[in-house]
C-alpha positions in Angstrom: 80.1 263.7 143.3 81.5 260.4 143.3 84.1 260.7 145.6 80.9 262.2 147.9 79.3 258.8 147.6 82.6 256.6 148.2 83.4 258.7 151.0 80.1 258.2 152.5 79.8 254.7 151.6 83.1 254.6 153.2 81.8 256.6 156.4 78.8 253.8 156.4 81.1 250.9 156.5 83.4 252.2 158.9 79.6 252.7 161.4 78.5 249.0 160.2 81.9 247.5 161.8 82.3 249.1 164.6 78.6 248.8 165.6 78.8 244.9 164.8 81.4 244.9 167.6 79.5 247.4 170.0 77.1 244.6 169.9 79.6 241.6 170.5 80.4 244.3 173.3 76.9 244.2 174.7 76.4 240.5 174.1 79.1 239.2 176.0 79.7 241.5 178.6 78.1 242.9 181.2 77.6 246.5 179.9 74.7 248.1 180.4 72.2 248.8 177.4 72.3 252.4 177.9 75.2 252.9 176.7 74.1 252.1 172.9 72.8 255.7 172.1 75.9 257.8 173.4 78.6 255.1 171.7 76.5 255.0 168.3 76.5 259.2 168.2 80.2 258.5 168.6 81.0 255.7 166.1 78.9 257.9 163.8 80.6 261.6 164.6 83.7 259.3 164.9 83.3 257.7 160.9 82.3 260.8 159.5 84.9 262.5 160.8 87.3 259.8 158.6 85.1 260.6 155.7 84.9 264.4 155.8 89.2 263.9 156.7 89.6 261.9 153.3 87.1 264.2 151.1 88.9 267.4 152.3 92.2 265.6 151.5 91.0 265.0 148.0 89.4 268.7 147.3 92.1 270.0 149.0 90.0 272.8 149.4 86.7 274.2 151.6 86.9 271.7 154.1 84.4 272.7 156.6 82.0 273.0 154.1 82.8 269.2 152.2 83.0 267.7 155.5 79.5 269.4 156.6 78.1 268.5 153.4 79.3 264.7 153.8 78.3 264.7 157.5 74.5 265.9 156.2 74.1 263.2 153.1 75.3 260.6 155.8 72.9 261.7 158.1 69.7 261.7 155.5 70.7 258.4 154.2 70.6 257.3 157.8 67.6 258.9 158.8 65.9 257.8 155.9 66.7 253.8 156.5 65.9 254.2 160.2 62.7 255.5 160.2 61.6 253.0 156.5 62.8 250.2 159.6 60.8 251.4 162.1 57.9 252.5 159.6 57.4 256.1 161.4 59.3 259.1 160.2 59.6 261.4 163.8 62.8 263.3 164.4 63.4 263.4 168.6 66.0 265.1 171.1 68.1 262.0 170.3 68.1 262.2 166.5 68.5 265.9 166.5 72.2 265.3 168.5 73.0 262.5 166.4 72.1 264.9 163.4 74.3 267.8 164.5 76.9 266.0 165.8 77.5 263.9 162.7 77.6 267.1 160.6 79.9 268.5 163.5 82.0 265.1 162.9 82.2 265.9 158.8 82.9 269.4 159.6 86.1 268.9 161.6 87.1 265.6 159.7 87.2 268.5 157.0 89.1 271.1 158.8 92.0 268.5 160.2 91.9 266.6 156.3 92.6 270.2 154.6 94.9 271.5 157.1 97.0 267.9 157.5 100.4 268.3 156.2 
C-alpha cells in the first residue's frame, strides 16, 4: 500500500508542476483559455501514466490492473478535492473523460512499466 500512496503522491506532483506552468503558459501568452480542459486531461493521463509505469516496475507483476487501480485512487482523491473547492459534488461529460482517461493513463503506464526491459 505504501508504494500506492508514493506513487500517487508522486503522480499528484508530477500534475501540480506541470499545471503551474500551463498557467505561466496561459498568463503570458496569447493562448486561448479553452485549451485548459483538453491539456489538464493530458497532464493528468500523462502523470498517471509515470505512476502506474513505476508501480508496475515495482510489482513486477499485474500491471494493467496496478496501473488501473493507481489511475482510480488518483482520480477519487481528485474528484474529492475538486468538488470540497467548488462545494458541489456533480460528476459531468468532462469529469467522466478525465475519469476514464486517467484510469486509461494508469492502465498503460502499467502495461509499458511491466513489459519495459
Amino acid at each position: 500500500m505504501k508504494y500506492f500512496l508514493r506513487e500517487v503522491a508522486l503522480s499528484i506532483l508530477i500534475s501540480l508542476i506541470l499545471i503551474f506552468i500551463l498557467s505561466i503558459v496561459l498568463s503570458e501568452t496569447s493562448v486561448s483559455e479553452s485549451v485548459i480542459i483538453p491539456v489538464t486531461i493530458g497532464i493528468a493521463s500523462f502523470s498517471l501514466m509515470v505512476g502506474g509505469f513505476r508501480i508496475s516496475r515495482i510489482k513486477k507483476e499485474k500491471g494493467i490492473l496496478y496501473g488501473s487501480l493507481l489511475g482510480f485512487i488518483y482520480m477519487i482523491i481528485l474528484y474529492l478535492i475538486s468538488s470540497l473547492m467548488n462545494f458541489e459534488f456533480n460528476l459531468n461529460i468532462n469529469s467522466i473523460i478525465m475519469i476514464v482517461l486517467g484510469i486509461l493513463g494508469g492502465a498503460i503506464g502499467g502495461i509499458i512499466g511491466v513489459n519495459f526491459k
